[in-house]
Each structure stands twice: as structure tokens, then as C-alpha cells.
VOMI-646547 format. One record per residue: residue in three letters; x, y, z of N, C-alpha, C in turn. Coordinates in steps of 0.2 Angstrom, whole numbers, padded with zeros to 4 digits, always signed. Example, Ala and Ser with C-alpha at 12.3 -4.5 7.8 and 13.67 -1.06 7.14 Angstrom:
// residues 2
ALA+0066-0028+0039+0062-0022+0039+0066-0016+0039/SER+0064-0011+0035+0068-0005+0036+0064+0000+0039/
END
This chain:
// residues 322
UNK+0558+0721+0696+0554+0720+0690+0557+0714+0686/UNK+0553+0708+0684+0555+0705+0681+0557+0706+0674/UNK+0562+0702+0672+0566+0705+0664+0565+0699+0660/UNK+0564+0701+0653+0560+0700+0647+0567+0698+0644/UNK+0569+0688+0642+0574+0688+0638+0569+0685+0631/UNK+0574+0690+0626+0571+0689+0617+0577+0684+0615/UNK+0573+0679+0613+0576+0671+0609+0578+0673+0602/UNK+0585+0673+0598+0585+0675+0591+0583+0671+0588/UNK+0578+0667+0585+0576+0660+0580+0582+0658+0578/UNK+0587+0664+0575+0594+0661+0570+0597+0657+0574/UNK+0599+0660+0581+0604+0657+0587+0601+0651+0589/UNK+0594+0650+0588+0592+0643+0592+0591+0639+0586/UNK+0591+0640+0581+0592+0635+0573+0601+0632+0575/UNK+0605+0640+0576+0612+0635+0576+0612+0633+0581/UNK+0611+0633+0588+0612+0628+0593+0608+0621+0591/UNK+0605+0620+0587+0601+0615+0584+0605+0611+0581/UNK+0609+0615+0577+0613+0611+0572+0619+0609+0574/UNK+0621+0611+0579+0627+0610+0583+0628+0603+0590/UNK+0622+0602+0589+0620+0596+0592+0623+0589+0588/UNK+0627+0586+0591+0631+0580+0588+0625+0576+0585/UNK+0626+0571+0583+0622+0566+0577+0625+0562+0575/UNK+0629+0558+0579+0637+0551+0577+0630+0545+0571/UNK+0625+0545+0574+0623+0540+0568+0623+0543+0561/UNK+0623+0549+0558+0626+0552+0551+0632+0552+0549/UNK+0637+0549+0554+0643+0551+0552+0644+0544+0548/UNK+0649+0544+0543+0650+0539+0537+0651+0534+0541/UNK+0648+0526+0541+0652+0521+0542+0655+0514+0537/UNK+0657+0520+0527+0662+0518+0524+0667+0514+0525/UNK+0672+0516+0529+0677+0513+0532+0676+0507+0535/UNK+0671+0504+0538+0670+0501+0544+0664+0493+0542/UNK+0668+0490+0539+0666+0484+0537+0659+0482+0540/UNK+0659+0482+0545+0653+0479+0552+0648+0483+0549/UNK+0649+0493+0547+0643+0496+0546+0641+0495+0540/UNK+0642+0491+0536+0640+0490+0528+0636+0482+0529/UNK+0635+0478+0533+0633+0473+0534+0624+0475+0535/UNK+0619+0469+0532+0611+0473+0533+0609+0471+0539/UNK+0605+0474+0542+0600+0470+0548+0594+0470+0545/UNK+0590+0464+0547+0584+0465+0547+0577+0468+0550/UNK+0580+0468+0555+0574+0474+0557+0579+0480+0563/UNK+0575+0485+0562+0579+0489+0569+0572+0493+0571/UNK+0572+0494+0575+0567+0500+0580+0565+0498+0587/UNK+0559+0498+0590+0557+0497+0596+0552+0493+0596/UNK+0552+0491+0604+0547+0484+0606+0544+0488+0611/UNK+0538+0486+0612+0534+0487+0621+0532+0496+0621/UNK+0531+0498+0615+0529+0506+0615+0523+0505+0617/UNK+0522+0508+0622+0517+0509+0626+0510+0517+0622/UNK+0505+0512+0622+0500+0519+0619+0495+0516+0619/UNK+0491+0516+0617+0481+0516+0615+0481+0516+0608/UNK+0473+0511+0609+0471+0510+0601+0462+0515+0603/UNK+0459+0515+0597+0451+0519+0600+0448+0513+0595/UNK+0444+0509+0600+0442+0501+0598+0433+0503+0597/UNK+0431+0502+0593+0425+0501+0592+0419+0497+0596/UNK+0414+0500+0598+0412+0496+0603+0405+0491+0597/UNK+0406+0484+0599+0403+0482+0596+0395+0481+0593/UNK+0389+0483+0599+0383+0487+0598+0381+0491+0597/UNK+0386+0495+0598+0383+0504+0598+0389+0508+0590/UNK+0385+0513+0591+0392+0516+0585+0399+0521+0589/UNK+0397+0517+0597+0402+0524+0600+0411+0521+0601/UNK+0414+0521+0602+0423+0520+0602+0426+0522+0609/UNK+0430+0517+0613+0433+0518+0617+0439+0518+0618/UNK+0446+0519+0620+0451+0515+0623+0453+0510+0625/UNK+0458+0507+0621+0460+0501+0626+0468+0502+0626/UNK+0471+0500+0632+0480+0500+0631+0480+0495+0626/UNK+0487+0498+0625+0492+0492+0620+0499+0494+0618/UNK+0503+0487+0617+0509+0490+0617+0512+0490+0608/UNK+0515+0491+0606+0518+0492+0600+0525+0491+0598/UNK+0524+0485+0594+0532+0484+0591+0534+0488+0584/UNK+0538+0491+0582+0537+0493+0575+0547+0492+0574/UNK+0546+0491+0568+0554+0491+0567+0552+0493+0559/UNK+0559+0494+0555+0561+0494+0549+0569+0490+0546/UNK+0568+0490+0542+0575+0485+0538+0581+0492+0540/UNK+0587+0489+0539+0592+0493+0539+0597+0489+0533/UNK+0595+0490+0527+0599+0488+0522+0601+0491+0517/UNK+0600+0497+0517+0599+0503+0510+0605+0509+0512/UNK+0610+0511+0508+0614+0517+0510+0621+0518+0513/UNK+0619+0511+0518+0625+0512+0520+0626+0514+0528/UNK+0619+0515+0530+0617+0519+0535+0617+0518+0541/UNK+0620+0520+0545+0622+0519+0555+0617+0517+0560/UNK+0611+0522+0559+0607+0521+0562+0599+0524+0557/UNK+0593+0521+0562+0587+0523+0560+0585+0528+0564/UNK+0578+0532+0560+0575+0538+0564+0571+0536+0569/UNK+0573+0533+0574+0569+0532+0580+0563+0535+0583/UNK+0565+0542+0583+0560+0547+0587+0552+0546+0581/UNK+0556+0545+0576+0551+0548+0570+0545+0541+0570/UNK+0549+0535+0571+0542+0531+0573+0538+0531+0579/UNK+0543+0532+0584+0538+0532+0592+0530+0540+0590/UNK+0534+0543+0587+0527+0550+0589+0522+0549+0582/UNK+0525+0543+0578+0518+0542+0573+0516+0536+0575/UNK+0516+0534+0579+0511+0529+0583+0508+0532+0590/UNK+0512+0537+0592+0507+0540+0598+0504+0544+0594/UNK+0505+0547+0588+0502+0552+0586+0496+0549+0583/UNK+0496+0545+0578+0492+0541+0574+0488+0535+0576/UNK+0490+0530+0580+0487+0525+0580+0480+0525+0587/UNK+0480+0529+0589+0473+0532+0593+0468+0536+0592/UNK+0471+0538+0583+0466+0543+0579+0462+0541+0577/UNK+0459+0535+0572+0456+0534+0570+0453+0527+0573/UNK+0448+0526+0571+0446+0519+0573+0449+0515+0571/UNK+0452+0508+0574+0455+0504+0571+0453+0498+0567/UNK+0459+0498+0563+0457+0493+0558+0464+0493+0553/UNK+0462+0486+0548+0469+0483+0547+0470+0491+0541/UNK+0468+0494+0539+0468+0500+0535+0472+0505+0537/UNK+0471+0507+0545+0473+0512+0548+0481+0511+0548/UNK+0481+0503+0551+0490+0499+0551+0495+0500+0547/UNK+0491+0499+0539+0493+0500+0532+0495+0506+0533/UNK+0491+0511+0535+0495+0517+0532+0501+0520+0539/UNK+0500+0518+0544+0505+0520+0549+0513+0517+0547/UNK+0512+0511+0544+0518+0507+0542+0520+0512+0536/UNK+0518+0511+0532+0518+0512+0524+0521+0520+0527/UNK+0518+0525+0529+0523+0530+0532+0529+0532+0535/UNK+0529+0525+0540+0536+0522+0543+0540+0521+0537/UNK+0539+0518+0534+0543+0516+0527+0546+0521+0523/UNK+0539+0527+0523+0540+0532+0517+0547+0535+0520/UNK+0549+0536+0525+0552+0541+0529+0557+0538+0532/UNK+0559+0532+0531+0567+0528+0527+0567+0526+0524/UNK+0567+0529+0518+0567+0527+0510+0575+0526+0509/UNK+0579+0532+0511+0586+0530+0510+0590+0523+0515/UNK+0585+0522+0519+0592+0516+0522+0587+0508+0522/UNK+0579+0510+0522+0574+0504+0521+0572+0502+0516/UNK+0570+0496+0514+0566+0494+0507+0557+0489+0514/UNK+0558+0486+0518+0552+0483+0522+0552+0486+0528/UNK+0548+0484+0533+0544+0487+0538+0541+0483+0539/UNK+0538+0481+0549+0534+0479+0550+0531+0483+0559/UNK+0526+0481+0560+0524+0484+0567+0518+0478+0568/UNK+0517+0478+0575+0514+0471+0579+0511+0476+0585/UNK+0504+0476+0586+0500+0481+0590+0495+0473+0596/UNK+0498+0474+0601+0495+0468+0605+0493+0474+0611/UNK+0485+0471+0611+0481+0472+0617+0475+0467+0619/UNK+0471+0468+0622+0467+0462+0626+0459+0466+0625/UNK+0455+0460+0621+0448+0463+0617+0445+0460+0624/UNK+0440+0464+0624+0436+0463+0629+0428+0459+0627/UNK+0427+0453+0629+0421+0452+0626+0417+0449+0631/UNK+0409+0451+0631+0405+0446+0633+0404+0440+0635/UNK+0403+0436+0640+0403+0429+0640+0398+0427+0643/UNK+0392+0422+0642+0387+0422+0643+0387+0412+0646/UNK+0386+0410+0652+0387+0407+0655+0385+0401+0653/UNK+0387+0394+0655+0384+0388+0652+0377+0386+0651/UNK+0372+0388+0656+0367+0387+0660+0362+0392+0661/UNK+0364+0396+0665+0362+0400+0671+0360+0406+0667/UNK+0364+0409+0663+0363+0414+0658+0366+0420+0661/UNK+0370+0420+0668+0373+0427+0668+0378+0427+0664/UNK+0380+0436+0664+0384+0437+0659+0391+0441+0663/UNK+0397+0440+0660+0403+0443+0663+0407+0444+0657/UNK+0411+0448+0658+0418+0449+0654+0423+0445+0653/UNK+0425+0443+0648+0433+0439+0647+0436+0444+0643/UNK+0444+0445+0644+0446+0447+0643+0453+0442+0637/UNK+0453+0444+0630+0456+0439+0625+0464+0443+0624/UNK+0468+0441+0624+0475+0443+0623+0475+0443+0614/UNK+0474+0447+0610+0476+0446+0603+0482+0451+0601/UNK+0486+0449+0595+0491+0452+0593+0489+0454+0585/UNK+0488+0461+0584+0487+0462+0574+0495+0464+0572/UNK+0496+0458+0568+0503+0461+0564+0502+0462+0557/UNK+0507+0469+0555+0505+0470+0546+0512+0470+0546/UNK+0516+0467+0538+0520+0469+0539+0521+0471+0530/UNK+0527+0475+0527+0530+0476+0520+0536+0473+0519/UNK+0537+0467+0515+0542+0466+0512+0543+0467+0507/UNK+0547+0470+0503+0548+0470+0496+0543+0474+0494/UNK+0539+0479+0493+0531+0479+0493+0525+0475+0495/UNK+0528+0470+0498+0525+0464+0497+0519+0466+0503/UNK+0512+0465+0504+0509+0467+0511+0507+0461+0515/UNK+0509+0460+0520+0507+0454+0525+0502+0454+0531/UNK+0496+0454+0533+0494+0455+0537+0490+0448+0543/UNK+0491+0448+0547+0488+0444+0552+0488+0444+0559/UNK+0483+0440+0564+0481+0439+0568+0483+0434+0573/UNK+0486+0436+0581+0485+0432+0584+0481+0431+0589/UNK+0481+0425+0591+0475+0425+0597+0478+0420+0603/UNK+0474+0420+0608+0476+0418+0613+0470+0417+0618/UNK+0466+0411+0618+0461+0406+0621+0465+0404+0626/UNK+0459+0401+0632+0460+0399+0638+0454+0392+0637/UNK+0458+0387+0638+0452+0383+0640+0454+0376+0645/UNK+0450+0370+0646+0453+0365+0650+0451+0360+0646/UNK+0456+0354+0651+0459+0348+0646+0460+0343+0652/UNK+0454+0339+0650+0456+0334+0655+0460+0325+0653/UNK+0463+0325+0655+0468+0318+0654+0465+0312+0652/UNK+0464+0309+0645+0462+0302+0646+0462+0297+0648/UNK+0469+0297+0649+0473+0291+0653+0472+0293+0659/UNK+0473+0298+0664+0470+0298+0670+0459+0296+0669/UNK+0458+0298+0664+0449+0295+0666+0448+0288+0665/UNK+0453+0285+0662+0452+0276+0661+0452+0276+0665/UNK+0461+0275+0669+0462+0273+0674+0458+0276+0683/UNK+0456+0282+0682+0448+0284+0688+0443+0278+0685/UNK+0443+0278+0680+0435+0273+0680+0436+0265+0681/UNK+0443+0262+0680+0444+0257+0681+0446+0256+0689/UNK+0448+0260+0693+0445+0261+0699+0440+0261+0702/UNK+0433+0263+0700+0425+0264+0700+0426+0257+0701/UNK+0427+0254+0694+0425+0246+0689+0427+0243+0696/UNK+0432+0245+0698+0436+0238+0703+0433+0238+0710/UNK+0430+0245+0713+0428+0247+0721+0420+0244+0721/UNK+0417+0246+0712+0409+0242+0712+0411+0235+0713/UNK+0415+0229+0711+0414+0224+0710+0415+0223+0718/UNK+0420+0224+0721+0421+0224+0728+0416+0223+0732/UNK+0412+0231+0732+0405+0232+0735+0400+0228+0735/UNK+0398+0224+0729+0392+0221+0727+0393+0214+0725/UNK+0401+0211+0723+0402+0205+0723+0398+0200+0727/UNK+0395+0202+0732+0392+0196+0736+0384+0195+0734/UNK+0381+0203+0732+0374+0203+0730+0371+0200+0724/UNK+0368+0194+0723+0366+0192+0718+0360+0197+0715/UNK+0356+0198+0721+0349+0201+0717+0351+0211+0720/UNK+0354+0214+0715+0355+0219+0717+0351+0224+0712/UNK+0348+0229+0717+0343+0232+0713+0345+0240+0710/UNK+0340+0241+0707+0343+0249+0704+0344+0254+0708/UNK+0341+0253+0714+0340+0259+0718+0345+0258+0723/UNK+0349+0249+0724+0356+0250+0727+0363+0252+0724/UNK+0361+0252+0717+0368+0257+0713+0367+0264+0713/UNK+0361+0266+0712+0362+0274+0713+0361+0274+0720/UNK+0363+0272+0724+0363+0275+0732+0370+0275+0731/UNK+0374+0268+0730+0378+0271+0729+0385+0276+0725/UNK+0384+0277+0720+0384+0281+0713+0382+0288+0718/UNK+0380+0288+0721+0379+0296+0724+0385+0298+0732/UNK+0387+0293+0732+0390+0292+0739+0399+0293+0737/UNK+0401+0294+0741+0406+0296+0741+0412+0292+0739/UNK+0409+0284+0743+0411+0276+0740+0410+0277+0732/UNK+0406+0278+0729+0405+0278+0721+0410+0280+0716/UNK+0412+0286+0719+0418+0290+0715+0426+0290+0719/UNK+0429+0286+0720+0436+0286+0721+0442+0288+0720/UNK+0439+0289+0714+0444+0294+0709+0441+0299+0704/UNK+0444+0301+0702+0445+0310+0699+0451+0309+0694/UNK+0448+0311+0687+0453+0311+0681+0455+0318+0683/UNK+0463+0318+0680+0466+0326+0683+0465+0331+0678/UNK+0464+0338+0677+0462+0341+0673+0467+0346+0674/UNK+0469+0350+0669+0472+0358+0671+0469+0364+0665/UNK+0472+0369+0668+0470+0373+0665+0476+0376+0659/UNK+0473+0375+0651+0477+0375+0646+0476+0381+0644/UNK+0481+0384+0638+0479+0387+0632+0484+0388+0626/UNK+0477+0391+0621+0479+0390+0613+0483+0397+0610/UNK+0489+0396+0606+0490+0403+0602+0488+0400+0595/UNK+0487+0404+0592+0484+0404+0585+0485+0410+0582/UNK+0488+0409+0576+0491+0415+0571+0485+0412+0563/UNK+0485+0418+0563+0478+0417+0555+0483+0424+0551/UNK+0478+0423+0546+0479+0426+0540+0474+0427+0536/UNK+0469+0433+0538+0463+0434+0531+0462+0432+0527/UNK+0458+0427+0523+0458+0425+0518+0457+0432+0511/UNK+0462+0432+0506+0460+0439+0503+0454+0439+0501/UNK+0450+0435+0499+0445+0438+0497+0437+0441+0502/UNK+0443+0440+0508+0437+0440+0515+0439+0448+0517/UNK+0446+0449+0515+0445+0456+0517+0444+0461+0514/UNK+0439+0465+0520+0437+0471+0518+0435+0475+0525/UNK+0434+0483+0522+0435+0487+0527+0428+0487+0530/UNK+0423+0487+0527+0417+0485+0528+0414+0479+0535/UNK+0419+0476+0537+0419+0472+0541+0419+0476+0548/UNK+0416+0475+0553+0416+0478+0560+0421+0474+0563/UNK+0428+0475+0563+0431+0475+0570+0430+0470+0575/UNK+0426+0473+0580+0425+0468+0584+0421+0462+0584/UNK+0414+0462+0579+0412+0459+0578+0419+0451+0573/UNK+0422+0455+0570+0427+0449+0565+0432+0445+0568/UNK+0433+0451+0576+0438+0446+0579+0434+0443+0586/UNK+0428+0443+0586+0422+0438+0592+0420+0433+0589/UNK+0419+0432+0581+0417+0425+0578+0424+0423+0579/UNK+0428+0424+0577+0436+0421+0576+0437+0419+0583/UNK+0434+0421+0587+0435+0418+0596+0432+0412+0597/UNK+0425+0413+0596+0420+0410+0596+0420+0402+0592/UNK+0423+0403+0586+0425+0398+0582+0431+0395+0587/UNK+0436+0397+0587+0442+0393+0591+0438+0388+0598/UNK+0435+0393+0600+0433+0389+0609+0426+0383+0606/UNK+0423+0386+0601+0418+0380+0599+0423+0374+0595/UNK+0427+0376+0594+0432+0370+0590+0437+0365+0597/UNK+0437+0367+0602+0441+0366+0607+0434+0361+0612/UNK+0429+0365+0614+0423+0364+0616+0422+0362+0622/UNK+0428+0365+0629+0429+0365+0632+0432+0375+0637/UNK+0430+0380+0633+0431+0384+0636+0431+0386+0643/UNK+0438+0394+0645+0436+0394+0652+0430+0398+0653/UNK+0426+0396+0659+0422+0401+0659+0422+0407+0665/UNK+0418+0413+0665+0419+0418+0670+0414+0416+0677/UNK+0408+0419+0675+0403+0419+0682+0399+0412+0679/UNK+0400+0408+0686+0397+0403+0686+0391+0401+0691/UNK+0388+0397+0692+0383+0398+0696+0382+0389+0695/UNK+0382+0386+0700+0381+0378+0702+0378+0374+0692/UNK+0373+0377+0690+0370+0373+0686+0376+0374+0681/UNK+0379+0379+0681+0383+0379+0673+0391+0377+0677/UNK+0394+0375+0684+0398+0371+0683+0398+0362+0684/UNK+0391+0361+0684+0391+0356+0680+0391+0353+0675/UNK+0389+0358+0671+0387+0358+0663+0396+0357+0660/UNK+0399+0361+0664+0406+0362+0662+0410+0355+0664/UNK+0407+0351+0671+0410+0344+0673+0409+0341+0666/UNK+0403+0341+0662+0401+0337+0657+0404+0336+0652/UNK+0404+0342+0650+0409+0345+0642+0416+0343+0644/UNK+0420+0343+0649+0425+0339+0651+0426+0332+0648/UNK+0418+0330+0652+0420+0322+0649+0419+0320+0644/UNK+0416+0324+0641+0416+0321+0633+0420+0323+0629/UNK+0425+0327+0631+0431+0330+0629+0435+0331+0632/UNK+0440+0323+0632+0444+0323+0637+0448+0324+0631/UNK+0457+0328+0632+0460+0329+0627+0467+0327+0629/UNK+0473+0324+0625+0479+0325+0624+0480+0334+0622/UNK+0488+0334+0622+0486+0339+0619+0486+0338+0611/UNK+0489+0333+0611+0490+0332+0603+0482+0331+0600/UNK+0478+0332+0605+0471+0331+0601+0468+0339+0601/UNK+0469+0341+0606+0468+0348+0604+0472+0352+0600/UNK+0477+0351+0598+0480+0353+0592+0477+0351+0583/UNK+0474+0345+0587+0473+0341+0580+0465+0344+0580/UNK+0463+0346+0585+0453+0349+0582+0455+0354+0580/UNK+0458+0359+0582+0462+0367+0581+0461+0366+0573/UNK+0467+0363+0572+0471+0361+0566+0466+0361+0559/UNK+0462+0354+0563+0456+0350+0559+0449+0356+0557/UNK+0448+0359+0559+0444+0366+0561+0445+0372+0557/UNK+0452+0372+0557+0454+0379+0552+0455+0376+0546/UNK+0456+0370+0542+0460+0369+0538+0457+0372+0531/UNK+0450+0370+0531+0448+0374+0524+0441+0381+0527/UNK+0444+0383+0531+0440+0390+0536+0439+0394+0529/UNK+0433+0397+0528+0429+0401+0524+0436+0407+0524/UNK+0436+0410+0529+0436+0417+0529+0446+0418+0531/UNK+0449+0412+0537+0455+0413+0539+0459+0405+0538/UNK+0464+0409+0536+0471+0403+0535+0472+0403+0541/UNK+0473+0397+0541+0478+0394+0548+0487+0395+0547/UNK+0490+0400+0551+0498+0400+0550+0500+0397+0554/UNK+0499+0397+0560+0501+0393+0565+0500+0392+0571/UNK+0502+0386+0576+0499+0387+0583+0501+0383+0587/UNK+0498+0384+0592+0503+0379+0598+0497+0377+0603/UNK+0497+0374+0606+0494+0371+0615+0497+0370+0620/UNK+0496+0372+0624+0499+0372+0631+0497+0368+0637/UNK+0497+0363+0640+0494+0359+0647+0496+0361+0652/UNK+0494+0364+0655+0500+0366+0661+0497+0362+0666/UNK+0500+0356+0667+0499+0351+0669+0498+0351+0676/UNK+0494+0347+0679+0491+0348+0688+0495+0341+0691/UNK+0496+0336+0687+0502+0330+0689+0510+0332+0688/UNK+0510+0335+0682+0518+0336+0683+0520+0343+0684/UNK+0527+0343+0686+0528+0351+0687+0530+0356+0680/UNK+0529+0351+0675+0533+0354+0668+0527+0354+0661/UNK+0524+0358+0658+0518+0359+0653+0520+0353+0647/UNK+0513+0347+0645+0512+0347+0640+0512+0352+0635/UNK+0516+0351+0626+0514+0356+0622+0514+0352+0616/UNK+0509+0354+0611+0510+0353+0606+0509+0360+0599/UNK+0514+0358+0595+0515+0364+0587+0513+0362+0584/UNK+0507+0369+0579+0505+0364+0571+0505+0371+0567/
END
């Protein structure tokens, strides 16, 4: 017969309490413990957000990972309540739909619940928005996949909130298309040098011929980070979500004007050969449209950004910061 053990609550309060806890014990004496840090907690917490679907009124999942920390300058104090953040961001930040709202108040709780050792707070929720992309051309449609970061933070009171993003686009060399075309300029005069009466119908034969093209401007595949900032008087809770952060996509690659694209089909990688040419970029000019583009933006301040070339001639990236 199996036997029946009765837990005394009292007994399992003191085995509770008798559980060491060195981050409580004084660190008066100890010069090093009186010194502030500026942030403590955790990076890469792993959890889910419930993302709004953008046509429908229904809500899905997406991973994401979560940095949250708080100040350590208040008391005198050894350590922060670690556990106490991790279970209010698995607890919290899957609950309700997302929005810079919901941030506000998981922080702001963070905060409340080290009042004795913190005065700021900040947490930084990075996951990958899923959006439509509708082809150059052809009109099929595929998913892209955009890497953003939403960071809130509290200093002093003070509330800081903003957006990153992360664009994929291409970048083809100027100085490499002079120099392809000024090889055309040198292989046509060769070809035709002899021909006085030379007709239209003998340059596009040849212009289609593989003689025509002996060079190729080098191109690689770049991208852009980009840190914004809501303009205040643009925020509001009223705003859909996905919607706010697909214009804010849509603006960057229309500012760049060379976006990657997914499912393509012969007519729209031509279309894409085109937008190449007529946007051939440094990256210092790609930084300079970005730039140019955000300066006086309706709705988002530009805080800052970068470019990337990952270059197809060299084995080390172009970059430029603005």
C-alpha cells in the first residue's frame, strides 16, 4: 500500500528561508560594491510576441528574443531580481497584442519592482516581420522576411522609444560601369572602324551578341540598418502595427530603389537589371539617399544608420555611418 507524505506549509516556508541569497548580504565594506553600473540583466531571452495580422483582425506568433536590463545605482545594492524580469516577459509580452503601449508598461513594471536599487530601465524586443512582396513585373507574390528591433527605454522618467530596421538591397559600382562601358566604347570602335556606311540593323546585331557586352559592372548584395524615432506627435495607439512598420519598409527600399527581391520570373529580373542601372550606388550615396529621405520625414526622425557593401571585388565590405 502506497503511503501518503503530509507537507507542513510552516516547514516548507523555513526550508525557504534558509536558502542562502549572498546578493543581500551588505556590500558596505567593499568599495567595488558601491560603485553604479549602468545597466544589469539579460540579453537573448528567448519568447514570442502575438503580432497582428495586417488584413484580418486575427493575431499570430512570431519568435523573439528579448534584452531587458535595469540601472544598478540606488542602495547600495549586490545584485538585481533576475528571475523577476525573465517571468514578466514570458508572462507579459505574449499577452496582449503588440504595441509600443504594452513595452511601456512591462518596462515601467520592471522599474517598479527595483525601486530600491534602480532609478532607469530599458528592454529591446527583436524579431523578423513578415511581409508581402509583390514582384517587379510578373505580379507574383512571396514573403520577405525584415529583421526589426523595438527599443523602449526609462531614464530619469525620461521615455525613450524607437525602431530598428534592417533592409536588404543591391548596389552596383559606378566606377566599375564607366569602366564596362568604356570597354563596349573601345570593342565597338574596333568592330566597325572599317565601316563607313554602317546601318542600324548592323549595331543591334551586334549589341545583342555576346561581342556587344564584354563587360559587366560588378554588383553585390548590400544592406541598410536604420534606427528611427516617432515623431511625437505621430504617436498614437490608434495606429495598426503592422501596417506603421510596412510604410516605414516601404519608404526605406523606395528611397534606396533598388530592393531585394523574392520570386521572380525572367520579366521582373530584368526590370531589376534596369533599376541597377539607373541606380548605380557608392555606398556613401546610399547613405546620402537614406539620409536625404529621412531628413524632414512626416512621421519618423532619423537617429541613425549605416550601409553595408559586401563587396563581390574585394574580400572586405564597403560601409558607410550617418
Amino acid at each position: 500500500m502506497r503511503s501518503i507524505c503530509y507537507v507542513n506549509p510552516m516547514e516548507t516556508e523555513k526550508s525557504k528561508s534558509s536558502l542562502p541569497d549572498v546578493a543581500k548580504e551588505s556590500g558596505s565594506t567593499n568599495l567595488l560594491h558601491q560603485l553604479d553600473l549602468k545597466w544589469v540583466g539579460m540579453q537573448d531571452i528567448e519568447s514570442r510576441i502575438l503580432w497582428p495580422a495586417n488584413s484580418t483582425d486575427e493575431t499570430y506568433f512570431l519568435p523573439a528574443r528579448v534584452q531587458i536590463q535595469v540601472s544598478l545605482n540606488k542602495g547600495n545594492c549586490r545584485g538585481i531580481h533576475m528571475s523577476r524580469l525573465f517571468l514578466m516577459v514570458q508572462e507579459k509580452l505574449g499577452a496582449k497584442e503588440f504595441s509600443f503601449q504594452l513595452l511601456r508598461e512591462i518596462l515601467n513594471e520592471s522599474l517598479f519592482t527595483h525601486l530600491e536599487m534602480s532609478d532607469s530601465a530599458r528592454m529591446q524586443i527583436d524579431f523578423e516581420i513578415p511581409k508581402m512582396q509583390t514582384s517587379l513585373k510578373s505580379g507574383i507574390s512571396s514573403i520577405r522576411n525584415y529583421p526589426v528591433s523595438f527599443e523602449v527605454k526609462n531614464i530619469l522618467g525620461q521615455l525613450q522609444e524607437s525602431i530598428e530596421l534592417k533592409v536588404l538591397y543591391s548596389s552596383t559600382c559606378p566606377a566599375s560601369g564607366a569602366l564596362s562601358r568604356q570597354l563596349i566604347q573601345n570593342r565597338f570602335q574596333q568592330v566597325f572602324s572599317d565601316k563607313r556606311n554602317l546601318s542600324t540593323e548592323d549595331v543591334e546585331k551586334w549589341l545583342i551578341s555576346t561581342d556587344g557586352m564584354i563587360a559587366t559592372p560588378h554588383a553585390q548584395r548590400s544592406w541598410a540598418k536604420i534606427k528611427f524615432q516617432p515623431r511625437p506627435e505621430f504617436v498614437s495607439e490608434s495606429f495598426a502595427m503592422p501596417l506603421l512598420c510596412e510604410n516605414l519598409i516601404k519608404d526605406v527600399e523606395f528611397a534606396l530603389g533598388t530592393p531585394v527581391q523574392s520570386a521572380v520570373k525572367r520579366i521582373d529580373e530584368q526590370e531589376f537589371a534596369r533599376l541597377n542601372s539607373e541606380n548605380m550606388m557608392f555606398c556613401e550615396d546610399a547613405a546620402r539617399k537614406l539620409k536625404g529621405y529621412f531628413l524632414d520625414h512626416l512621421q519618423w526622425k532619423l537617429v541613425d544608420g549605416e550601409v553595408h557593401h559586401v563587396e563581390s571585388l574585394h574580400p572586405h565590405e564597403a560601409v558607410a555611418f550617418f
